[in-house]
Structure formats: structure tokens, C-alpha cells
N, C-alpha and C positions, 0 to 999 in steps of 0.2 A: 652681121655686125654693122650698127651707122657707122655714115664718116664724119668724119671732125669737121664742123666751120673752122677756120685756120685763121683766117684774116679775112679784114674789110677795107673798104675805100669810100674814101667819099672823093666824088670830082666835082666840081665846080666850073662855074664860068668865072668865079673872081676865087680863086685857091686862096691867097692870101687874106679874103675876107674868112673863107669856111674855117683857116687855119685858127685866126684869131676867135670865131666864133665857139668852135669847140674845145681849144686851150682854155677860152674863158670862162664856157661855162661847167665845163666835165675836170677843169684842173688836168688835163693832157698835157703832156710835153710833144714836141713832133722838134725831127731833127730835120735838116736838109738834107737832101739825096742829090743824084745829078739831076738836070731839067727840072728845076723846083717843083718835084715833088717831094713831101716829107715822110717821113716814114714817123708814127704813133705810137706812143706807150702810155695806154690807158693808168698805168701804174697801179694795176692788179696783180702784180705778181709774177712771178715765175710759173710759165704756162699758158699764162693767158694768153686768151687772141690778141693776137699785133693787127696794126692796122695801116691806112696810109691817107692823107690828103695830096689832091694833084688837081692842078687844071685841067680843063674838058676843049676840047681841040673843038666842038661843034656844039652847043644848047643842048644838041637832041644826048650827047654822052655825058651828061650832068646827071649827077644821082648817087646815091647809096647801094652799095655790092657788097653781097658777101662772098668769101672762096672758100667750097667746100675742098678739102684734101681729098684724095685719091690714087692711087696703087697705078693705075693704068688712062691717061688724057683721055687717048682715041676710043678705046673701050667704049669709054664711060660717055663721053661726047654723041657717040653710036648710039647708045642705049637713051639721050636724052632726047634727040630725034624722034627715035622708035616709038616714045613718048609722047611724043606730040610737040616736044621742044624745038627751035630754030637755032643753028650754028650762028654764031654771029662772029668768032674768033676763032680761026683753026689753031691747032695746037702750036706755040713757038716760045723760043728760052726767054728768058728772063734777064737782064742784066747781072752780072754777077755770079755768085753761086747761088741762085737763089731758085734754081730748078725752071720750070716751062710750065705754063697756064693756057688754058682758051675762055673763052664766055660761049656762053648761051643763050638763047633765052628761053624762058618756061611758056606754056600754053597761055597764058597770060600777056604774055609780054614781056617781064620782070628778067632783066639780066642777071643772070648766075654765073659766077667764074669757078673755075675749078683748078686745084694746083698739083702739081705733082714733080 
């Protein structure tokens, strides 16, 4: 069985530009969170991918991410190595209830985060 993409992000070196950029051009709403980042509602519906805009602490973490869901972090973090992928986030919680994520990146380069 696939897993779900779940959510995306985009970061930025100027969030507040991305924020406006994508509210204006896709008709997004994004709410504020703590540490300004906003949390996205593509306004697709119930179900859809959620999303979030947030500043980028460094140029090089500027970019678009997606988060694959998953049953088990470390697992699966394991198996993306084995891969040929690189840990770039060990597994840790989330603010909120909002469960525990890591990133990766693929053979490529290309950061993946995964949620669980």
C-alpha cells in the first residue's frame, strides 16, 4: 500500500513575500502559527493536503517539501538511507499535537520529510 503525501511547505528567505505570493496567486488563505509560520488551506476541501509557509533560518533551507505520512519515522528513515537517501532531520515532535517529523534527502538531493 502507498503512503499519503500529507502536507507541504514552502520556506522562504522572505515568508511574508511567499505568503503573499501564493495567497495571491492560488486564492490560499494561511493563518498564523507561532514563529510566523502559517499554516495553508488550499480550500480544497475536506481531506485535502494542508500545507504551511515559514521562513528559512539559512538560503540553503529555502524550498518546497513535501510530507509523506507514515506508521513508523525510524523505520522508514532506515529504509531511505538503505536507499541511497541522506538523514538530514532525526526523528522529533512537533509543536502541538501535531505528532513528530524528520527530513531526508533522496539520491538526488531533493528534501523529503515524513510525518507520523
Amino acid at each position: 500500500m502507498g503512503r499519503p503525501v500529507a502536507f507541504f511547505e514552502i520556506i522562504s528567505t522572505d515568508a511574508d513575500r511567499a505568503r503573499g505570493f501564493y495567497t495571491g496567486l492560488f486564492g490560499w488563505t494561511a493563518s498564523d502559527q507561532e514563529g510566523g509560520y502559517a499554516l495553508v488551506d488550499t480550500g480544497a476541501g475536506e481531506g485535502a493536503i494542508g500545507g504551511g509557509i515559514g521562513a528559512a533560518e539559512t538560503p540553503e533551507e529555502a524550498g518546497v517539501k513535501i510530507y509523506v505520512q507514515v506508521d513508523d519515522l525510524e523505520k522508514t528513515l532506515e529504509q531511505a538511507v538503505a536507499l541511497g537517501g541522506t538523514t538530514l532531520v532525526e526523528p522529533a515532535a512537533l509543536p502541538g499535537d501535531y505528532g513528530r517529523f524528520a527530513v531526508f534527502a533522496d539520491p538526488d538531493g531533493n528534501p523529503v520529510g515524513l510525518w507520523g
